[in-house]
C-alpha positions as a Markdown table, in Angstrom:
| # | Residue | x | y | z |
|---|---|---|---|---|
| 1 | Unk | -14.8 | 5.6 | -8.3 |
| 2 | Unk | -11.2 | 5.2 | -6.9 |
| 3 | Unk | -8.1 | 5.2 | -9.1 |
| 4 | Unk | -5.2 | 2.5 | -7.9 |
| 5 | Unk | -3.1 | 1.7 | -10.5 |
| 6 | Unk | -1.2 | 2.3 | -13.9 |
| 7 | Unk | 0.1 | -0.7 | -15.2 |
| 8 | Unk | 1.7 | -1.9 | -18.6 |
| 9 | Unk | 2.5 | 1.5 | -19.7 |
| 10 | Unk | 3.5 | 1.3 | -23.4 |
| 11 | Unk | 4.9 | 3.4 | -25.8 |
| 12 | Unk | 4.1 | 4.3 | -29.4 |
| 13 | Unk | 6.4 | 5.6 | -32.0 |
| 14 | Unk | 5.1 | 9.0 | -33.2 |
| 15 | Unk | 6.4 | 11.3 | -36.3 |
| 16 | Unk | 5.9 | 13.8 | -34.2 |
| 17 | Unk | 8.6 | 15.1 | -31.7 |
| 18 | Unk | 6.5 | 17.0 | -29.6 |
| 19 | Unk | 3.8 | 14.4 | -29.1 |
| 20 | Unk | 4.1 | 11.0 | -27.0 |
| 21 | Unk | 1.5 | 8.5 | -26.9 |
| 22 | Unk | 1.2 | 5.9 | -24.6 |
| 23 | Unk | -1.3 | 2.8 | -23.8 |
| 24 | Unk | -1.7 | 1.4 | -20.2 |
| 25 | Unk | -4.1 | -0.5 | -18.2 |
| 26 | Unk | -5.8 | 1.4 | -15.6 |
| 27 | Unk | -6.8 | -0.2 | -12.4 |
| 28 | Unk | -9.8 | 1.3 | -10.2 |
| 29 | Unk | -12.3 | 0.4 | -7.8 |
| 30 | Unk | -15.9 | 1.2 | -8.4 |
| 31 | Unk | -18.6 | 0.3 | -6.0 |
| 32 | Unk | -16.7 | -2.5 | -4.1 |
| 33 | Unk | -15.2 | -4.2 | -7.1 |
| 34 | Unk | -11.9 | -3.2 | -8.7 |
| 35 | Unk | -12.2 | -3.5 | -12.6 |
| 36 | Unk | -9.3 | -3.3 | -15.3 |
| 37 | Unk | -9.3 | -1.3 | -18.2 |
| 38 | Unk | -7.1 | -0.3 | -21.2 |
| 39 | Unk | -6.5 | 4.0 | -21.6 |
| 40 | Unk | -4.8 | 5.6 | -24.4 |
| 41 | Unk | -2.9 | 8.8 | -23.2 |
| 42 | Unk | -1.0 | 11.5 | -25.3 |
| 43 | Unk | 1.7 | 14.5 | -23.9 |
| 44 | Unk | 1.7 | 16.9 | -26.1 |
| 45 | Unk | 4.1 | 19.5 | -25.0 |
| 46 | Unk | 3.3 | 23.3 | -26.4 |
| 47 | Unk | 6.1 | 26.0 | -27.9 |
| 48 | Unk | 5.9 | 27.6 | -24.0 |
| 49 | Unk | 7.0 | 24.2 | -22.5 |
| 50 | Unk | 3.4 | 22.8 | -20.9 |
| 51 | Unk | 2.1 | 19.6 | -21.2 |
| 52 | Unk | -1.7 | 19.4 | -22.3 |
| 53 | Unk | -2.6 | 15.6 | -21.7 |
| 54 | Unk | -5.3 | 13.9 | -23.6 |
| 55 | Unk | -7.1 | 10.5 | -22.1 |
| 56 | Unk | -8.7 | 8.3 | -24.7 |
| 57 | Unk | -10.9 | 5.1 | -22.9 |
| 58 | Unk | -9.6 | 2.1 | -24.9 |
| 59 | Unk | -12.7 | -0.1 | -23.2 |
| 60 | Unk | -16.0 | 1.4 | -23.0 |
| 61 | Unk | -17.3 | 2.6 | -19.6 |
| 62 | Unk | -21.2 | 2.5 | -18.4 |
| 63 | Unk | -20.5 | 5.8 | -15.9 |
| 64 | Unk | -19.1 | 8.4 | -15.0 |
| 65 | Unk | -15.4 | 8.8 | -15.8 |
| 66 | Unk | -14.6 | 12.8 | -15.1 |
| 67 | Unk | -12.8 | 11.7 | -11.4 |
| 68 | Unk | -11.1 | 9.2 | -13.0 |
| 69 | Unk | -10.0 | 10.9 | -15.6 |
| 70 | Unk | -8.4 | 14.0 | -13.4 |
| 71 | Unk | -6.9 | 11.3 | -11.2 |
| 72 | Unk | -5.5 | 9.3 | -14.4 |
| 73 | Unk | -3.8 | 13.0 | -15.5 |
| 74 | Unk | -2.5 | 13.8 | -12.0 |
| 75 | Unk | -0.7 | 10.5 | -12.0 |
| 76 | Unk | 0.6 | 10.5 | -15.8 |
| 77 | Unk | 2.2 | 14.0 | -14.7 |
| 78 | Unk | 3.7 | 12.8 | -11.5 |
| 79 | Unk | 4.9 | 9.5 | -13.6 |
| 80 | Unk | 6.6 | 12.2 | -16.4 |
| 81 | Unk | 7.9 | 14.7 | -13.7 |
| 82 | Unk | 10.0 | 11.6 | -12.2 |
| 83 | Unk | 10.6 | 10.2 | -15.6 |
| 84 | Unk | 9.4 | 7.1 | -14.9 |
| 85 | Unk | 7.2 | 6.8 | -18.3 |
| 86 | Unk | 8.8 | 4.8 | -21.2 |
């Protein structure tokens, strides 16, 4: 399973200052085919100034997700590092 893409990266309001939550399409390739689904992500940044990121499959997946998962994460901190997130 190959990540590729991040696309449609929303935004939603939250009460809570330290929290951001955020709902994109993912785009990957798994076994020859490249398949599109909807993640939920939340950066939640602690007292000490890290970022602990939570990702929540919108669409249910048959497999295994753990490699897209760490390669979803790498890319949501690259995308918050440049400030490119919403």
């Amino acid at each position: 399973m190959e990540f590729i893409s991040l696309d449609n990266v929303k935004k939603q309001d939250s009460p809570i200052y330290y929290r951001r939550v955020y709902f994109a399409d993912t785009l990957y390739e798994y076994k020859g085919s490249r398949e599109i689904k909807k993640v939920k992500f939340i950066i939640e940044v602690t007292p000490l100034g890290e970022r602990h990121i939570t990702i929540d499959f919108v669409d249910p997946l048959n497999y295994p997700v753990l490699s897209l998962m760490m390669a979803i994460k790498r890319h949501v901190i690259d995308l918050d590092i440049k400030g490119e997130l919403p």
